[in-house]
Structure formats: C-alpha cells, structure tokens
C-alpha positions in Angstrom: -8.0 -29.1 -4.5 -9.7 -28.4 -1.0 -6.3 -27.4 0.1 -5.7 -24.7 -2.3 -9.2 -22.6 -2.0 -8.1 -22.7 2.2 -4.9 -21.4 1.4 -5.9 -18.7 -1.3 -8.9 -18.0 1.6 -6.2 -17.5 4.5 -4.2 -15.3 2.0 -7.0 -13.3 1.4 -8.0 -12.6 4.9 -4.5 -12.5 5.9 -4.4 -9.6 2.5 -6.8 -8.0 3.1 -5.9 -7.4 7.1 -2.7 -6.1 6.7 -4.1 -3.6 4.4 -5.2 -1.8 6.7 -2.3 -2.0 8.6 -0.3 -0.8 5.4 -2.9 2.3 5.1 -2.7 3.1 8.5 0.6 3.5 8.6 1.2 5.5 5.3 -2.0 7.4 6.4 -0.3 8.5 9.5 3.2 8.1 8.8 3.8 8.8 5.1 1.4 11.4 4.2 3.0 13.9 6.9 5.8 13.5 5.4 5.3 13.9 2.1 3.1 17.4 2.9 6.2 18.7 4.1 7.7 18.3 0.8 4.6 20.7 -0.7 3.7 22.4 2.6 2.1 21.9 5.5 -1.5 22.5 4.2 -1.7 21.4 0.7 1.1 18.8 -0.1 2.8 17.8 -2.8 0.9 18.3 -5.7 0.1 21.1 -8.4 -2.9 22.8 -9.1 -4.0 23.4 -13.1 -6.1 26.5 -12.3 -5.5 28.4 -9.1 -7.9 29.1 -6.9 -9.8 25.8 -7.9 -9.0 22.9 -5.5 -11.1 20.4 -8.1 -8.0 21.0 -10.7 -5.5 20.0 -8.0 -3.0 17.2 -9.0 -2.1 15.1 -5.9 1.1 13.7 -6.3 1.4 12.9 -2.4 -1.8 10.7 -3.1 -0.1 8.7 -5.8 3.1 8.9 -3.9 1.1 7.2 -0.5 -1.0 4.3 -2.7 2.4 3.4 -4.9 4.3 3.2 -1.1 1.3 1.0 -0.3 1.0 -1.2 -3.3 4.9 -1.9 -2.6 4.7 -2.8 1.2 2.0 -5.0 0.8 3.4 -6.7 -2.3 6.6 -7.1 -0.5 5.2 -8.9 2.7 2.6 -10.5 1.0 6.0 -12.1 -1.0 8.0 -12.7 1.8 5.7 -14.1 3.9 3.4 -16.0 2.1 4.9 -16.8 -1.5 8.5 -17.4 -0.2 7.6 -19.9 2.6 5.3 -21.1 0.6 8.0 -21.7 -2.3 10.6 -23.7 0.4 7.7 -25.9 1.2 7.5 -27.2 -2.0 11.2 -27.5 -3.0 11.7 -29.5 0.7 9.3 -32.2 -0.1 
C-alpha cells in the first residue's frame, strides 16, 4: 500500500512539472501559430458583437488547452503508464 501513494506522489510531481513545460511550449510555440490563422493581433476566434472584445469567442484558446490536454496525456501514457504496464507483465 506504501508503494502505491509514492508512486501516485512521484506521478503527480512528475504531472504537474511537465505542465508547465507543456504550457510553455504551446504558450510560445502554438499560440503564434495559430494567431496567424486569425491574424496577427486577434487570432483565431470570432467575435458575437463587434467592437466588444468581452463577446469574443477564442478558438485559438480552446485550440492551445486541447493541444495541451493531448501532449500531456500522451507522455504522461508513455512514460509512466506504459513502463509501468511491462513492469507488471515481466514479473
């Protein structure tokens, strides 16, 4: 039992450190790029009344956090659950 909570502990730590990695990069990365789909200035998104940034849809911000969510779901698979799985199937 002592083992587990140190291993869901480590994963946490270890989670919650790549995080920022994984926001970093889109941050810097992936949000430039998707602004030059919807311009420079703005990015992609659409706004419901004109002239009132508080109506603004931001797809580039739901574009960024779902590129996130994948990354980190994908390395938190491959390199925690995955090992993790060969472990037990070796002994």
């Amino acid at each position: 039992m002592r083992g587990n909570v140190i291993d869901l502990a480590v994963g946490v730590v270890i989670g919650s450190a790549f995080t920022a990695i994984v926001t970093a990069f889109s941050t810097n990365i992936i949000n430039p790029l998707i602004s030059v789909l919807g311009g420079a200035e703005f990015g992609f998104g659409y706004a419901l009344i004109a002239g009132n940034p508080e109506t603004r849809l931001n797809f580039g911000a739901l574009l960024t956090a779902v590129i996130n969510f994948l990354l980190i779901a994908a390395v938190v698979y491959f390199f925690i659950v995955a090992p993790m799985n060969k472990l037990d199937e070796v002994q």
